[in-house]
C-alpha positions, 0 to 999 in steps of 0.5 A: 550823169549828164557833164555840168556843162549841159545841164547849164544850156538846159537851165537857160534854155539854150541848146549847146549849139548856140553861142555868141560870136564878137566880130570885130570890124577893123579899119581897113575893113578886115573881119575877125571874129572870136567865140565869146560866153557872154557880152561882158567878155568884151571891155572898152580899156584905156588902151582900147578893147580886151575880149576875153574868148571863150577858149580862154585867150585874151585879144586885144585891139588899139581904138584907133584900129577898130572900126566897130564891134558887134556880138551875135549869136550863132 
């Protein structure tokens, strides 16, 4: 029996080597970048930007820090 996880990629299409990566731009210019499942793991807050990572951690950055964020797929 093939783990529930590939037979999710197979139904969508995707093969397990793709995935979303949200990079994020600061203001001083500096790049990180965090796994993502999908696009709705990145949130505009009050406080500024929560992405939810796909290894279950939450990061979170001020707006006043962050000069742009993007997602792409890998």
């Amino acid at each position: 029996m093939l783990p529930p996880t590939f037979l999710t990629y197979r139904l969508r299409g995707e093969t397990p080597s793709e995935m979303l990566v949200a990079e994020v731009t600061t203001t001083d210019l500096r790049k990180t970048r965090f796994q993502v499942e999908s696009k709705d793991d990145i949130r505009k807050t009050r406080q500024g930007y929560k992405i939810d990572t796909a290894g279950g951690e939450t990061v979170r950055f001020s707006e006043k820090d962050v000069e742009s964020i993007s997602v792409v797929e890998e």
